[in-house]
C-alpha positions as CSV (number, residue, x, y, z in Angstrom):
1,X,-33.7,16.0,-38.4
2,X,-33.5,14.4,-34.9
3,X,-36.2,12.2,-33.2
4,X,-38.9,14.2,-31.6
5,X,-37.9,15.0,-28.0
6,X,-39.6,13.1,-25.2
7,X,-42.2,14.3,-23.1
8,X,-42.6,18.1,-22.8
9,X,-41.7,20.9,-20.0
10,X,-38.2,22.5,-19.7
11,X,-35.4,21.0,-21.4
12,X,-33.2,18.5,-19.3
13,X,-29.5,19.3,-18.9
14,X,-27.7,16.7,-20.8
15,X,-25.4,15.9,-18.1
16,X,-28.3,14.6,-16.0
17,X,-26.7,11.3,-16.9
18,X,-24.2,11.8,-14.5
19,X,-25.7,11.8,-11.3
20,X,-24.8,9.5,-8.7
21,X,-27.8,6.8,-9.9
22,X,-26.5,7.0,-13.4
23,X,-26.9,3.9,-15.4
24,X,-22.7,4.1,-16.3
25,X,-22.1,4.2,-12.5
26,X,-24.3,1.4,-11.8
27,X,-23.3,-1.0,-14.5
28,X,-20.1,-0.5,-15.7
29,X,-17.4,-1.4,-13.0
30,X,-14.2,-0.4,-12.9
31,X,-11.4,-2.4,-13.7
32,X,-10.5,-3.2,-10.3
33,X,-14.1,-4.9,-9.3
34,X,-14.3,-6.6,-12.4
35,X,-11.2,-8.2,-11.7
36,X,-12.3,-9.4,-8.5
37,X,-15.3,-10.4,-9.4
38,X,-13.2,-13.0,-12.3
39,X,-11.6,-14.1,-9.4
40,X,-14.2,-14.7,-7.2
41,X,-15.8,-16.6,-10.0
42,X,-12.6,-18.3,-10.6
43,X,-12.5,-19.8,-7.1
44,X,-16.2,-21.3,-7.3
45,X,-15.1,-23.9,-10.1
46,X,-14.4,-27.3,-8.7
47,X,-13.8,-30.0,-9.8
48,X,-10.4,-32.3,-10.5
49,X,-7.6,-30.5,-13.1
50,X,-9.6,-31.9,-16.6
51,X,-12.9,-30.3,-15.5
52,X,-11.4,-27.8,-14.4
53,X,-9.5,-27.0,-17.6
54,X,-12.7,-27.6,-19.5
55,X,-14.7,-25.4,-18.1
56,X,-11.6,-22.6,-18.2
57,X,-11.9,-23.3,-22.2
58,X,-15.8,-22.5,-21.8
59,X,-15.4,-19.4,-20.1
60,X,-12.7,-18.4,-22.4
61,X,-14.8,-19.0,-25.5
62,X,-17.7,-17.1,-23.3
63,X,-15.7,-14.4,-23.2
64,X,-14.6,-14.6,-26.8
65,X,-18.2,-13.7,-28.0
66,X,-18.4,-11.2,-25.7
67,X,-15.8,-9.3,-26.9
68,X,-16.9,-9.4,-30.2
69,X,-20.3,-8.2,-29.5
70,X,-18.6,-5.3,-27.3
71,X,-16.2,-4.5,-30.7
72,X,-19.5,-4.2,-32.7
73,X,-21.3,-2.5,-29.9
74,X,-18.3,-0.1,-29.7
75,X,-18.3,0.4,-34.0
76,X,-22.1,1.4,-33.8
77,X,-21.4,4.0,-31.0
78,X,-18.4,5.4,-33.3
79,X,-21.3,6.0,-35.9
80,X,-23.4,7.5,-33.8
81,X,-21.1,10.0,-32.6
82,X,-20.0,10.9,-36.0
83,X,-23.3,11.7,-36.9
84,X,-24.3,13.4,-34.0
85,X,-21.2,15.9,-34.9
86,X,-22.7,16.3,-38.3
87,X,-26.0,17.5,-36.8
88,X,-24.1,19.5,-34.7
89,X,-22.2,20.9,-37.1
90,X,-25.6,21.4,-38.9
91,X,-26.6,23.1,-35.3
92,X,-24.1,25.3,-35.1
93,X,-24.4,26.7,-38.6
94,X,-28.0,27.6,-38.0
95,X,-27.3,29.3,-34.6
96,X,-24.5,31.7,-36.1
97,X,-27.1,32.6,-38.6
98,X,-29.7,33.3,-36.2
99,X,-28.6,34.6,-32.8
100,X,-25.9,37.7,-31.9
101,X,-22.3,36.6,-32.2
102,X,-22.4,36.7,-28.5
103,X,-24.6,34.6,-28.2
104,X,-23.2,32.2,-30.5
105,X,-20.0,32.0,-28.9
106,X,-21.8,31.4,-25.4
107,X,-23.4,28.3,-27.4
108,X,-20.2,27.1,-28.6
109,X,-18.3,27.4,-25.4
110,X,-21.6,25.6,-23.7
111,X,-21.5,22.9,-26.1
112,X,-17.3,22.3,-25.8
113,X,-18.0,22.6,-22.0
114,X,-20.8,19.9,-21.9
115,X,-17.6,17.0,-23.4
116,X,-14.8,18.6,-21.3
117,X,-17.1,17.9,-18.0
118,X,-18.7,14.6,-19.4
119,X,-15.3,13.4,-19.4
120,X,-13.5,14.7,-16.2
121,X,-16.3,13.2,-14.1
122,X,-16.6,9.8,-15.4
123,X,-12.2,9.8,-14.8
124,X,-12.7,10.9,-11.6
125,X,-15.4,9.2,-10.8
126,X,-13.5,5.6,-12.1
127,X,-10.3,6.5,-10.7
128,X,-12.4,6.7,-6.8
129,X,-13.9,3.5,-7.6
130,X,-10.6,1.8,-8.4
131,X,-9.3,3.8,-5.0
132,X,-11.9,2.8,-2.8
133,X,-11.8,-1.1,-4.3
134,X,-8.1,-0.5,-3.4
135,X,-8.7,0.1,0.1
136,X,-11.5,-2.2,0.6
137,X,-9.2,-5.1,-0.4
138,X,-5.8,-4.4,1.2
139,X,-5.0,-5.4,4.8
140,X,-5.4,-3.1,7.7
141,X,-1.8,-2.6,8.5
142,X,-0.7,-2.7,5.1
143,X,1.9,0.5,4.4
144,X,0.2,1.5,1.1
145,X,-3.0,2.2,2.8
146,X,-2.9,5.4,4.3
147,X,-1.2,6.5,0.7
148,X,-4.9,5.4,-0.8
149,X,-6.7,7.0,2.1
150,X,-4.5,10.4,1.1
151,X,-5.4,10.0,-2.8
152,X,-9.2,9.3,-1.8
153,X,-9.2,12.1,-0.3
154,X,-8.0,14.2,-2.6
155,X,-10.0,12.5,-5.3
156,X,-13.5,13.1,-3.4
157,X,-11.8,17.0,-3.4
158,X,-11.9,17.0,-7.1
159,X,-14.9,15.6,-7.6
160,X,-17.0,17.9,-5.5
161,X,-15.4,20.6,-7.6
162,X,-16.1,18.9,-10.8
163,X,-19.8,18.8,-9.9
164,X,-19.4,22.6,-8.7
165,X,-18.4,23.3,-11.9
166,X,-21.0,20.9,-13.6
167,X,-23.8,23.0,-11.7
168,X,-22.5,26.0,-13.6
169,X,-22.2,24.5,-16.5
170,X,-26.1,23.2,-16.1
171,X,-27.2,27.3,-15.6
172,X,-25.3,28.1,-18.1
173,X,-26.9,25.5,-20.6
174,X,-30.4,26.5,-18.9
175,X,-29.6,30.1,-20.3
176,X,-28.2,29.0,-23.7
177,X,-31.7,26.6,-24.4
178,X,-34.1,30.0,-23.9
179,X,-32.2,31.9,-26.2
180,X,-32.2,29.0,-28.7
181,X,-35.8,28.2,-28.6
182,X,-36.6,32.0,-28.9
183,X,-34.2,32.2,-32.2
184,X,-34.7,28.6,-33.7
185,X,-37.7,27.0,-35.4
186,X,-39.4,23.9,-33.7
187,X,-37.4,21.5,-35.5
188,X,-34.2,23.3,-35.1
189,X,-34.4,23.5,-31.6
190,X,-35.5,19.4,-31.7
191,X,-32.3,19.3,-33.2
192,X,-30.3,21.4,-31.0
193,X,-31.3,19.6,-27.9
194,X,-31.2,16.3,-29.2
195,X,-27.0,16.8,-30.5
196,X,-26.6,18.3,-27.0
197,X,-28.0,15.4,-24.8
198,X,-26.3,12.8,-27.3
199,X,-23.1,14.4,-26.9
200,X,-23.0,13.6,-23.3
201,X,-24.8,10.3,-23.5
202,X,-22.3,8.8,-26.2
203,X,-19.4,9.9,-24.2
204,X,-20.7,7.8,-21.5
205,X,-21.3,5.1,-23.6
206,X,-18.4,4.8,-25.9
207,X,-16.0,5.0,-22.2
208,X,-18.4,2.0,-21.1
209,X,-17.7,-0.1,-23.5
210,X,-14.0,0.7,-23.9
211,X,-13.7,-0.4,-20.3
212,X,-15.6,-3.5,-20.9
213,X,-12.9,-4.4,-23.9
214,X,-9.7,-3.9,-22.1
215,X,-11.2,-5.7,-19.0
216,X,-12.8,-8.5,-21.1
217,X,-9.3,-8.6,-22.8
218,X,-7.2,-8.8,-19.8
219,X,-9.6,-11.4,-18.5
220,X,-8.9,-13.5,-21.7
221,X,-5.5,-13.6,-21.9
222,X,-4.9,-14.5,-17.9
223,X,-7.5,-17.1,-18.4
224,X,-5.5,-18.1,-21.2
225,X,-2.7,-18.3,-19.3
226,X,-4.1,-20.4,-16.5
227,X,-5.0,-22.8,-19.4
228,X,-1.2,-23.5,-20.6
229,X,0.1,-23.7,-17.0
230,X,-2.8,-26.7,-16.3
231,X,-2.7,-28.5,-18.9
232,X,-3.7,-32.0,-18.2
C-alpha cells in the first residue's frame, strides 16, 4: 500500500504541480539560461592562463560529480516510476472490479490524460523559456527577432490552451475521485490517489533531471574544450 495521504479535506488535483510557482519552473532552467549563466560564470575567473586553466580543471571535476549524482538521482526516479505503474496497475485492477465499465473507462482515460498534459505543459512551458531567453539576449535590430516575437506568440497561444484543457482535465479528475472513494475501501482509495499525484510529480521530476544531464554534459565537454585550446 501507498503512504498515508497528507492532511485531510478534498483530494488535490495532481497537476497542481504545475502552476506557475511550481518548484520545476522555479528551479530547473532551461537550457538556454543555464548556458548563460556558465558563461557569465566563466567571465568572473581571473587570473593569468595557469590559474586560469586550474581552476577550468576544478570546475570540470565540479561538474563531474555532479553528473554523477544527477545519473543516480535519475536511476532512483526510474524506480520510482516503475513502481508507481505497478500500484497503478494494482489500481486499475481494483476499479474494473468495483465500479460500472463506464466508469472505469472514464478512470482510465483520466489517468492517460493526467501524463499526456503533464508533459505538453512542461514542453511548452521550456520551449517559452528558451524563446523568451532568446529575445532577451539578441540585439534590438537583430533580423531573427521579430521571428522569436512571432513563435512567442504563438507559444503563449498554446499554452493558455494547454491550461484550458488542464482545467478540464482537473473537473474531470474532481468527478473521477468521488466515484472512487464511494466504490474503494480507505486504503484503496490511499492508493488510488497516491499513483495519480505520483504520476504527475515523477514526470516532472524525471524531465528535471534529464535537463540537468544534457546541460551538465554540454557544459563539460565545452569546458573541456576550452582546456585543450589553453593549455599552458
Amino acid at each position: 500500500a501507498s503512504p498515508p495521504a497528507e492532511g485531510g479535506g478534498s483530494p488535490k488535483s495532481p497537476l497542481e504541480i504545475l502552476t506557475s510557482s511550481s518548484t520545476y519552473f522555479q528551479i530547473s532552467e532551461p537550457k538556454a539560461k543555464l548556458m548563460t549563466r556558465y558563461s557569465r560564470e566563466m567571465t568572473l575567473i581571473n587570473g593569468d592562463c595557469c590559474d586560469l586553466t586550474k581552476k577550468k580543471e576544478e570546475l570540470v571535476q565540479r561538474l563531474g560529480k555532479k553528473l554523477l549524482v544527477l545519473t543516480n538521482e535519475q536511476t532512483s526516479i526510474a524506480e520510482e516510476s516503475n513502481a508507481n505503474d505497478l500500484l497503478g496497475n494494482e489500481v486499475a485492477l481494483k476499479v474494473t472490479q468495483k465500479v460500472r465499465p463506464a466508469d472505469a473507462s472514464k478512470f482510465r482515460s483520466y489517468v492517460d490524460d493526467v501524463g499526456y498534459i503533464t508533459m505538453l505543459l512542461l514542453s511548452l512551458s521550456g520551449r517559452l523559456a528558451r524563446t523568451d531567453n532568446a529575445l532577451h539576449n539578441i540585439e534590438p535590430n537583430h533580423p531573427d527577432k521579430k521571428i522569436l516575437e512571432s513563435k512567442r506568440e504563438r507559444l503563449l497561444e498554446q499554452l493558455d490552451e494547454a491550461k484550458e484543457l488542464k482545467d478540464d482535465i482537473d473537473r474531470r479528475g474532481s468527478i473521477i475521485a468521488r466515484i472512487l472513494e464511494q466504490a474503494l475501501t480507505p486504503d484503496e482509495y490511499a492508493d488510488y490517489d497516491y499513483f495519480v499525484n505520483m504520476k504527475a510529480k515523477l514526470i516532472v521530476d524525471s524531465r528535471e533531471i534529464a535537463d540537468k544531464i544534457t546541460l551538465g554534459e554540454e557544459q563539460l565537454r565545452a569546458l573541456k574544450d576550452t582546456l585543450v585550446q589553453s593549455e599552458c
